[in-house]
One Martini backbone bead per residue (centre of mass of N, CA, C, O) as a GRO file, in nm:
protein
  201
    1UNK     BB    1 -11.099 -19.952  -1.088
    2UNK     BB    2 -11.364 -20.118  -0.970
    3UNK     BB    3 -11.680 -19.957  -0.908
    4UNK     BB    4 -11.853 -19.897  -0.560
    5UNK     BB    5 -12.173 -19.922  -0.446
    6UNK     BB    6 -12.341 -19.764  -0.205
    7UNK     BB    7 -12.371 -19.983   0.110
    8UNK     BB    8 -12.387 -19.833   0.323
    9UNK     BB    9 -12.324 -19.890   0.629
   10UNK     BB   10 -11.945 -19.967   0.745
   11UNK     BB   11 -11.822 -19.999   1.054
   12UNK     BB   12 -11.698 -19.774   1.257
   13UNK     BB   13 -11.835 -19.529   1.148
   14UNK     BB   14 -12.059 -19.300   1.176
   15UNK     BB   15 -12.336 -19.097   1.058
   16UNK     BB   16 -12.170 -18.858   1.036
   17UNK     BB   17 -11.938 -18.915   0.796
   18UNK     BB   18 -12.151 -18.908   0.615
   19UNK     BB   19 -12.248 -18.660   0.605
   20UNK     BB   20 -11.998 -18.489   0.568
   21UNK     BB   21 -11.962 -18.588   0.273
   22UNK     BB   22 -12.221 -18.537   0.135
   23UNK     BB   23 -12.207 -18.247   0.202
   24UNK     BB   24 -11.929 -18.183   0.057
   25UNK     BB   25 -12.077 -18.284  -0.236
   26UNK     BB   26 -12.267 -18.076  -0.251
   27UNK     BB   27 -12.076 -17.843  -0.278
   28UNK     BB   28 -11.930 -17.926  -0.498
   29UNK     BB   29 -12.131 -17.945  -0.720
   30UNK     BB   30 -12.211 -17.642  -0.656
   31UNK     BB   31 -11.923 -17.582  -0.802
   32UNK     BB   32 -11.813 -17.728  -0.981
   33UNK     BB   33 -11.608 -18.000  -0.912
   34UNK     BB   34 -11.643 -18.290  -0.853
   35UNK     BB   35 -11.544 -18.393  -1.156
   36UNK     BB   36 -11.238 -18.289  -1.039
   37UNK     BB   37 -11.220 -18.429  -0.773
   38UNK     BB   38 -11.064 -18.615  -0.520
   39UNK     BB   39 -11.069 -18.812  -0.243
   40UNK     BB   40 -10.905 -18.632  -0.130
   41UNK     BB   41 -11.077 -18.364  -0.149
   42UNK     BB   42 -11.300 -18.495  -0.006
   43UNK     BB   43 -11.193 -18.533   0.254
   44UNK     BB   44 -11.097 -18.266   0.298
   45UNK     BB   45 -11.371 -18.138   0.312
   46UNK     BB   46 -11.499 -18.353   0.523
   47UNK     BB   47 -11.308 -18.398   0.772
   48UNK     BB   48 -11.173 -18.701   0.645
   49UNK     BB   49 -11.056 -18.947   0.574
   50UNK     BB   50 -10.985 -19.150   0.309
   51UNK     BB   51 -11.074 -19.439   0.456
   52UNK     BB   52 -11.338 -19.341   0.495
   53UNK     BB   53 -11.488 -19.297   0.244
   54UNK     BB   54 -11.406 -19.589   0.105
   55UNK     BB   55 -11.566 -19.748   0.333
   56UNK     BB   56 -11.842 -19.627   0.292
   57UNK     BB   57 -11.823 -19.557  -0.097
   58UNK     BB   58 -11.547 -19.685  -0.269
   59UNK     BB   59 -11.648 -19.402  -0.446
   60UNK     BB   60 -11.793 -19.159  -0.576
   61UNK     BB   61 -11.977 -19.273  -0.716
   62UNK     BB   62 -12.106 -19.375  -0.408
   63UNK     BB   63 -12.151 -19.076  -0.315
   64UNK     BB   64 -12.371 -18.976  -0.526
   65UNK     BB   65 -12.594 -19.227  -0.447
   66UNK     BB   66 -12.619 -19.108  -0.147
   67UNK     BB   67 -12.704 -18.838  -0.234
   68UNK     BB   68 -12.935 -18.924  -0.420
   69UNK     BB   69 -13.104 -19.109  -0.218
   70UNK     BB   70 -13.140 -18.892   0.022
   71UNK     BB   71 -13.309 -18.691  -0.225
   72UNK     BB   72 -13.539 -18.910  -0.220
   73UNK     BB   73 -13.603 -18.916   0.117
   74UNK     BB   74 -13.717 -18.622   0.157
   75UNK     BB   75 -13.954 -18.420   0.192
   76UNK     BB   76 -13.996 -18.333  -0.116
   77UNK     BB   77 -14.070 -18.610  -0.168
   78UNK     BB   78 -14.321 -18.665   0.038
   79UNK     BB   79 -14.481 -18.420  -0.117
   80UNK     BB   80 -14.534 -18.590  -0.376
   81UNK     BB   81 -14.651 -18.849  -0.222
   82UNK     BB   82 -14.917 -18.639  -0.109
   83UNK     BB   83 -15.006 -18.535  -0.384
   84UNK     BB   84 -15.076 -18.825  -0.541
   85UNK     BB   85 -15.331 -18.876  -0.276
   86UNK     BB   86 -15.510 -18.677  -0.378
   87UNK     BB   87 -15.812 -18.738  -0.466
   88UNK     BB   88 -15.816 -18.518  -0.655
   89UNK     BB   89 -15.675 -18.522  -0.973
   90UNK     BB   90 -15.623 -18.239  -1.030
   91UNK     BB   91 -15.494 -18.125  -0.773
   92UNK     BB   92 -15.238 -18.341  -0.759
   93UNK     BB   93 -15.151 -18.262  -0.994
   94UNK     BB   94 -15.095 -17.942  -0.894
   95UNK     BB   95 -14.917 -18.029  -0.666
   96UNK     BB   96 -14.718 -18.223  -0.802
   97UNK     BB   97 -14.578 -17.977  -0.973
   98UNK     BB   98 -14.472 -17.813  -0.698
   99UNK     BB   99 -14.328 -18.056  -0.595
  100UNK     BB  100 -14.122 -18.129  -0.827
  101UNK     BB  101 -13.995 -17.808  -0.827
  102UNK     BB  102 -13.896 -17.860  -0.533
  103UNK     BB  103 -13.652 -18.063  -0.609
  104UNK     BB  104 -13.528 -17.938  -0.817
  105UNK     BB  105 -13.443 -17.691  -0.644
  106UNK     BB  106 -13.273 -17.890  -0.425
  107UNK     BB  107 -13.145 -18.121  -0.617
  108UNK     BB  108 -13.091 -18.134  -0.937
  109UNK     BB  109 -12.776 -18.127  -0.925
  110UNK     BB  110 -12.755 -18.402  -0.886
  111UNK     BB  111 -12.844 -18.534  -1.138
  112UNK     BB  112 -12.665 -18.392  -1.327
  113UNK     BB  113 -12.436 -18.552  -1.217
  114UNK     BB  114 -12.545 -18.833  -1.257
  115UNK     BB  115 -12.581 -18.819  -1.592
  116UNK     BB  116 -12.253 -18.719  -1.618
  117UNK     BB  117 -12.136 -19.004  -1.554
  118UNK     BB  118 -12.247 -19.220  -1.739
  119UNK     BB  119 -12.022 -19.251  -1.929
  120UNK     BB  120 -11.814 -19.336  -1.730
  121UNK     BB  121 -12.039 -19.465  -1.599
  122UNK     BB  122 -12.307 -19.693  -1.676
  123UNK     BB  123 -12.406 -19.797  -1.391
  124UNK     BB  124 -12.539 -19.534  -1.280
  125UNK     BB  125 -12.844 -19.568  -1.434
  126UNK     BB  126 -12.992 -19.724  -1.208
  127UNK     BB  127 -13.108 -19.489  -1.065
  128UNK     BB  128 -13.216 -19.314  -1.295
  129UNK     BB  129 -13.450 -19.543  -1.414
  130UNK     BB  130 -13.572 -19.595  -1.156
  131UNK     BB  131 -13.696 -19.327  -1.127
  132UNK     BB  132 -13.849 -19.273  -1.414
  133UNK     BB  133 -13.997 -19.533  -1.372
  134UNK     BB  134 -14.179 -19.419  -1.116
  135UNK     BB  135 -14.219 -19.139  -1.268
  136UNK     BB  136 -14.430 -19.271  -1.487
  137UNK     BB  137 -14.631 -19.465  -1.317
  138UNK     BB  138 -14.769 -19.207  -1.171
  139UNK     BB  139 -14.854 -19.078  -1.416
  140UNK     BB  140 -15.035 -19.306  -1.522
  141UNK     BB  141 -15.222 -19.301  -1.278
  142UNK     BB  142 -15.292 -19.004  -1.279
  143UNK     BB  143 -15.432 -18.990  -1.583
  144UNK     BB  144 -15.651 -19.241  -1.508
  145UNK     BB  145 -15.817 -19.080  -1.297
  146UNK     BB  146 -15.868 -18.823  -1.516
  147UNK     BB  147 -16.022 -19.007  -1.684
  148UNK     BB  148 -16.231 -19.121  -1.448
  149UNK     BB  149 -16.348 -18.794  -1.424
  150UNK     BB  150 -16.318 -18.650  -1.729
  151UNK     BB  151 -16.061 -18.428  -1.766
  152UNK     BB  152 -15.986 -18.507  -2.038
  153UNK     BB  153 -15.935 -18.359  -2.342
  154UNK     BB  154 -16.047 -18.438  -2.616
  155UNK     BB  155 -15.883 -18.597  -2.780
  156UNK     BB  156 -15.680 -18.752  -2.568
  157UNK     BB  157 -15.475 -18.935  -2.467
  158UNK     BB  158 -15.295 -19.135  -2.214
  159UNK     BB  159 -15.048 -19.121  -2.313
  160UNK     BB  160 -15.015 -18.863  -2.391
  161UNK     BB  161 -15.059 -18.716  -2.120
  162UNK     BB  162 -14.854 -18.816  -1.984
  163UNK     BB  163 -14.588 -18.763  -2.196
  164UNK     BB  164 -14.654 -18.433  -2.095
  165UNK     BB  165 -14.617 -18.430  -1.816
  166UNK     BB  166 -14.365 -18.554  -1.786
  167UNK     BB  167 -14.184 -18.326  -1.968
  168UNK     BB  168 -14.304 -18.092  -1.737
  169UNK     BB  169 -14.155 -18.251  -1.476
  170UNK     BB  170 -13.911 -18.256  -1.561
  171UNK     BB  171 -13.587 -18.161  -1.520
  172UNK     BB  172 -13.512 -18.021  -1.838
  173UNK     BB  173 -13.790 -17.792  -1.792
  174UNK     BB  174 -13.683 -17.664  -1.572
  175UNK     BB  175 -13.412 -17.568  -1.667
  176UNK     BB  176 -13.462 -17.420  -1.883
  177UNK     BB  177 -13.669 -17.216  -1.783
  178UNK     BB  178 -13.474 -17.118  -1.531
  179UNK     BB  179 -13.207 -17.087  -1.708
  180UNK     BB  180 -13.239 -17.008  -1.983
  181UNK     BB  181 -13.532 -16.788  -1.890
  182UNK     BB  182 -13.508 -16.701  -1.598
  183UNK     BB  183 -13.724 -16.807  -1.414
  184UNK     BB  184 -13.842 -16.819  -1.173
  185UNK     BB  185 -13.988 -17.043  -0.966
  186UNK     BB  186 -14.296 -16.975  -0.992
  187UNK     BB  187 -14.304 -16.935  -1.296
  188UNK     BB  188 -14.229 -17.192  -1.350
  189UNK     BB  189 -14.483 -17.306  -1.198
  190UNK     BB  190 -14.706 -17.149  -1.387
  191UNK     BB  191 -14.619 -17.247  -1.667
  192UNK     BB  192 -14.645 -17.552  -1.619
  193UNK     BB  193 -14.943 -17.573  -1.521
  194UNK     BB  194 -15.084 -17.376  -1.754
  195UNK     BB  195 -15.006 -17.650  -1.945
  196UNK     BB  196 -15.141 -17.880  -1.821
  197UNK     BB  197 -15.450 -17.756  -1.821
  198UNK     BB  198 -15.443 -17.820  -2.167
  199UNK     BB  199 -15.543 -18.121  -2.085
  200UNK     BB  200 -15.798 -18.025  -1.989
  201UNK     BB  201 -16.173 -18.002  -1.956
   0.00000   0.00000   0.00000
């Protein structure tokens, strides 16, 4: 059967049964159980029927969709655009890079679920592409601030300091860290800051 994205609110059910359904979605994921769950299992942790869900999200990926949305919408992505709003752009770097850490160590879980289902739902790539596209523009701009203030370090591009950033501030960099060398949230916030650091004059 083909998979249906999660179109928001749709008939009868309050937006209570939509938290309860994200909120069963995100424990299972954190329990590494989500890619294992089936509709029934979903439905049976957030008490709500079965067909509340399908009405609600289609299917498992239209849940991961509404959950990946949520955690797009939440304090810590406004911590983000608060932080490339600051006039100054090395503080914007250095605000960005701690909320960068801060959606990830919330959050990142989420995003590793939805990139582990792209293999077998390709449609789902639009989300996480969205996302990367957005972050790589953002880097990009803040990277042209740091060179209009002179702040980048001489015999840098712009493009070369954006991939580097973007690198340091991605997911991938931050579970590394955090995972596999087991470093503290704090630790792996000063380890990434002070390479970006290096990139600056």
């Amino acid at each position: 059967m083909a998979m249906r994205s999660y179109t928001g609110s749709r008939r009868r059910k309050g937006p209570e049964s939509v938290d309860r359904v994200l909120e069963a979605a995100e424990q299972l994921i954190r329990e590494n159980a989500f890619h294992t769950a089936t509709m029934d299992d979903l439905a049976a942790a957030a008490g709500v029927s079965r067909a509340t869900v399908f009405n609600r999200f289609g299917s498992k990926l239209g849940v991961l969709q509404a959950l990946f949305r949520r955690c797009m919408e939440g304090p810590e992505m406004e911590a983000i655009q608060h932080a490339l709003a600051i006039d100054d752009p090395v503080e914007s770097l250095e605000a960005t890079i701690e909320a960068s850490c801060a959606i990830w160590e919330a959050s990142g879980f989420v995003h590793e679920q939805l990139q582990a289902i792209v293999v077998l739902e390709p449609g789902a790539t639009a989300l996480i592409d969205e996302q990367e596209d957005q972050q790589r523009e953002e880097i990009k701009d803040l990277v042209r601030r740091l060179s209009r203030a002179g702040r980048i370090r001489p015999g840098l591009s712009e493009p070369r300091a954006a991939a580097t950033i973007h690198m340091l501030t991605s997911l991938e960099t931050f579970l590394w860290l955090r995972r596999v060398y087991a470093l503290s949230l704090r630790q792996t916030r000063e380890t990434i800051t002070e390479l970006a650091r290096t990139l600056l004059r």
